[in-house]
FIDREN-918056 format. One record per residue (C-alpha): y, z, x. Coordinates in steps of 0.25 Angstrom, whole numbers, plus 5000, padded with zeros to 4 digits. Each point is the difference from the previous one (the first is absolute). Example, Ala and Ser with C-alpha at 12.3 -4.5 7.8 and 13.67 -1.06 7.14 Angstrom:
2
498250315049 501449985006 
***
This chain:
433
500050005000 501050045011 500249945012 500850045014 499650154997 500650055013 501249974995 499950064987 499550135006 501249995010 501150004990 499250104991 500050095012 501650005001 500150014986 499350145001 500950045011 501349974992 499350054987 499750145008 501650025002 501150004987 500049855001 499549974985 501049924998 499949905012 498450004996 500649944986 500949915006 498949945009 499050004987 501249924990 500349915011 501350065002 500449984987 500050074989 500349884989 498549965004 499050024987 498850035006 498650014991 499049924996 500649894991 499650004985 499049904995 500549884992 499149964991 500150014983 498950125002 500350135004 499350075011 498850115000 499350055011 498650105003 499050035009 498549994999 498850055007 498649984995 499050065009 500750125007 499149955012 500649925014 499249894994 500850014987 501149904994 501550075000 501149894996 501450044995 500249914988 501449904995 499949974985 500949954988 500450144990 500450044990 501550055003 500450125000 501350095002 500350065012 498449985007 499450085011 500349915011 498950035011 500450045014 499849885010 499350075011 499150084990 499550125010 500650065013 498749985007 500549834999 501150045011 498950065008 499349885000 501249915002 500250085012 498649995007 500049864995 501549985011 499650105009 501050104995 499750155001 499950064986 501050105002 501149905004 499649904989 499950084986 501750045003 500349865002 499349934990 500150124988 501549985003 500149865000 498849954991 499550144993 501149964988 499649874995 499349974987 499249894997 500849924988 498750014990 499750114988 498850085005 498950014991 500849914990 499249954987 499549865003 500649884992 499749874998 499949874990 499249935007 498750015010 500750025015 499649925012 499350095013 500650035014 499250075010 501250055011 499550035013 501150085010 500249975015 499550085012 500550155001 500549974983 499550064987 500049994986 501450034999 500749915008 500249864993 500350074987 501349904999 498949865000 499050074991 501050064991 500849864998 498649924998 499750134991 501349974992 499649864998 498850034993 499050035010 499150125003 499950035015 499250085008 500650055013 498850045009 499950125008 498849975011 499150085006 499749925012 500950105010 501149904999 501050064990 500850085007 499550134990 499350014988 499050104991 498850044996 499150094996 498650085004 499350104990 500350155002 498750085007 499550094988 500550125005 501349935000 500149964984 500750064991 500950055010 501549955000 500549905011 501250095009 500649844999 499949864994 500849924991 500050034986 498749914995 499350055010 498650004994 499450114997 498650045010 500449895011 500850025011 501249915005 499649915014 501149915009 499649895005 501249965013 500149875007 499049975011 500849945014 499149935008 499350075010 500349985016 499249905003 499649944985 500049874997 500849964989 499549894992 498650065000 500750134991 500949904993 499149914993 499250124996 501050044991 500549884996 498749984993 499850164995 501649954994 499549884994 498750084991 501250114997 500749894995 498849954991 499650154996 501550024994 499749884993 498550044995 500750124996 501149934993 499049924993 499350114994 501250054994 500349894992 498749984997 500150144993 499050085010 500350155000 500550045014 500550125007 501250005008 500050115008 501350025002 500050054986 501449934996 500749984986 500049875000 498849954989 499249905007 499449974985 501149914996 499849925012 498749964992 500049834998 501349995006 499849925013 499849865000 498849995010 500249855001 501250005006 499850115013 500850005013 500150075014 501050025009 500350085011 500950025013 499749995015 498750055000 500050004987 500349835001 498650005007 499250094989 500649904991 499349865008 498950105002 499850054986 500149854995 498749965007 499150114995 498749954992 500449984984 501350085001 501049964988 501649985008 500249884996 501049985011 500950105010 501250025006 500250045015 501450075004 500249985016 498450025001 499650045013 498749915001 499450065013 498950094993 499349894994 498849935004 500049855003 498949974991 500750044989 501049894998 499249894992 499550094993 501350034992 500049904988 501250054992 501549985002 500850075010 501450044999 500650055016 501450054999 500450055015 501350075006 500749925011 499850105009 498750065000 499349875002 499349915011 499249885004 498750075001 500350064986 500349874994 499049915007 499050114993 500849984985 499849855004 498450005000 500150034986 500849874997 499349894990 500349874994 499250054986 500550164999 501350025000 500750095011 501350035000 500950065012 501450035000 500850105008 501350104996 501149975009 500850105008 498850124998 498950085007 498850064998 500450104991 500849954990 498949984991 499750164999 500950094992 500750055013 500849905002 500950044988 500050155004 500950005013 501249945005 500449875007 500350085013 498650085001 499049904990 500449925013 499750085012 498650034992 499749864996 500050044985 501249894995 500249845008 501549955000 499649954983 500550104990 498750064996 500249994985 500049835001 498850005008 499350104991 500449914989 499849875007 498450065004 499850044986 500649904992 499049885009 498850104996 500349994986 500049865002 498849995009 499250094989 500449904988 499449885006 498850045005 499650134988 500449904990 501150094993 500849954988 501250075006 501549935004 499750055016 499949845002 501550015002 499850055013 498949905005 501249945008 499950135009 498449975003 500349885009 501150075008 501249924990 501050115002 501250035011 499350135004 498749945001 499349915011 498749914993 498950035009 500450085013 500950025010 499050025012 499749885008 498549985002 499549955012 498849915000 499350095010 500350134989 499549904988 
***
């Protein structure tokens, strides 16, 4: 998800320093870009629909599926809008993920993240007229659920129902689960926990594993990426027993009721998509056996992790949206094995961004230090967001075969915009091809 991490820990370091002395207010300064006319937060979705959001976690095992769920609701005044960093162990992972100590990381990052709300109704009723298209969301290295609620909130808004995966696979930064309480143990209350905390079971964390000294990297890395791709599918297995009416247990014991869902997804019309790493679950999830996405979407995928093998065996369309920074020929040369005369795939890239203007960071700090981190590129983040979201909607028309006026933006899917470049900007050597 992150890249030039000695950076990132060198200038969370000074911040500590200044945030140790009365210096608040320079920490704020730095934070709003040294502005304070600067609206920060994570944009509101556009759509017709407004926005609900819950989790879910059936199974309480490491094996288990745990997704954060973007749906069209019912509205409602005044909604309990969710924190976007849900619990305080996420700055824990954030910080092993950048090589941070914990202890400088959870003052800088409570101070200048710990605030923002996701712009969704938690737990809201679920409403719709008509059965909703799929997409399966996969996050970036060293991400988590949370972290792309502004895509998955706008496809959301536009009638969709989205499930943003949280893997297991050691490459989110942090996430949960669960183990059954010794029997001495039950009945007895937990001394901590969040407030759905099951009873009997006791809460696990699961932090980012670094590559050991020494270790290969590929080796691990395509290990995950196909434990990311069968998340994938099992969050869709799951998805599909809801609708089809099948009782399940969410173990998080939510107030959402996950009965309405029942016959409410249309199962013809399925998606995924993901970022980074999650751009390589999605071209890895596409090939597995009689899986149902009928096509997926790659935000700046980082294609190192898959196997060669793998690419003729993709048969759906492909949709690569890449930053202008974060890429290069290797990269490319490897989007470029997937190219066919019969299936279509589609490449375009945002001007003047990086990396990580596709997560929700990008809207949460200032121009000054979202560039020294490499959270926002020279573009305002808010036309890139719209430019990216706006080409999905009229990726996802075309090939989920949706009666919806997202055609209006097909223009964007070849590149036809001032902010966009059809294709790429790299140039590919024939030796890197």
């Amino acid at each position: 998800m992150f890249v030039n991490g000695g950076l990132i820990q060198s200038v969370a370091k000074k911040f500590y320093e200044w945030s140790r002395t009365d210096h608040r207010c320079k920490l704020s300064l730095l934070a709003m870009g040294n502005t304070c006319s600067n609206n920060l937060g994570i944009p509101r979705a556009k759509g017709p629909n407004p926005v609900g959001c819950t989790d879910f976690m059936m199974d309480h095992t490491v094996q288990g599926t745990f997704f954060r769920l973007y749906y069209p609701c019912v509205e409602t005044e005044n909604p309990d809008t969710p924190d976007w960093i849900p619990r305080h162990e996420y700055f824990d992972g954030l910080a092993d993920f950048m090589k941070i100590n914990r202890t400088i990381s959870d003052r800088i990052f409570n101070y200048l993240f710990g605030s923002y709300k996701i712009p969704a109704a938690l737990n809201a009723p679920f409403k719709s007229n008509e059965k909703c298209p799929v997409v399966v969301f996969s996050h970036g290295l060293g991400a988590f659920r949370t972290l792309y609620s502004a895509i998955c909130a706008e496809l959301a808004s536009h009638g969709f129902i989205v499930a943003s995966v949280e893997h297991r696979d050691e490459s989110a930064s942090a996430t949960y689960f669960y183990h059954e309480k010794p029997d001495s143990d039950k009945g007895k209350t937990s001394p901590k926990g969040p407030p759905h905390m099951p009873e009997n079971l006791v809460e696990e964390w699961m932090y980012y594993r670094s590559l050991k000294p020494g270790e290969l990297e590929f080796p691990l890395r395509n290990k995950q990426v196909k434990h990311r791709a069968e998340e994938c599918i099992q969050a869709l297995d799951r998805l599909i027993e809801i609708h089809s009416g099948n009782s399940v247990e969410n173990v998080l014991q939510t107030e959402f009721d996950w009965t309405t869902l029942e016959n409410s997804m249309d199962l013809c019309r399925i998606a995924v998509m993901g970022h980074s790493f999650g751009g390589a679950t999605v071209v890895e999830a596409l090939c597995k056996g009689d899986v149902k996405f009928r096509c997926g979407i790659a935000l700046d995928a980082w294609m190192f992790p898959l196997d060669d093998e793998i690419y003729p065996r993709v048969k759906q369309p492909i949709f690569f949206i890449n930053s202008e920074k974060f890429q290069w020929a290797g990269n490319i040369s490897r989007m470029r094995k997937l190219d066919s005369a019969v299936i279509q795939r589609k490449m375009i890239t945002i001007r003047g961004t990086v990396h990580q203007s596709f997560p929700d960071f990008t809207f949460l700090t200032g121009n000054w230090i979202g560039k020294i981190l490499k959270l926002k590129g020279e573009i305002d983040p808010l036309i890139a967001m719209d430019l990216c979201n706006k080409a999905c909607l009229a990726f996802l028309q075309r090939h989920l075969g949706l009666q919806k006026d997202f055609n209006q933006w097909d223009h964007l899917i070849d590149g036809k915009d001032e902010n966009l470049i059809p294709g790429t900007n790299i140039t590919l050597l024939q030796s890197s091809i």
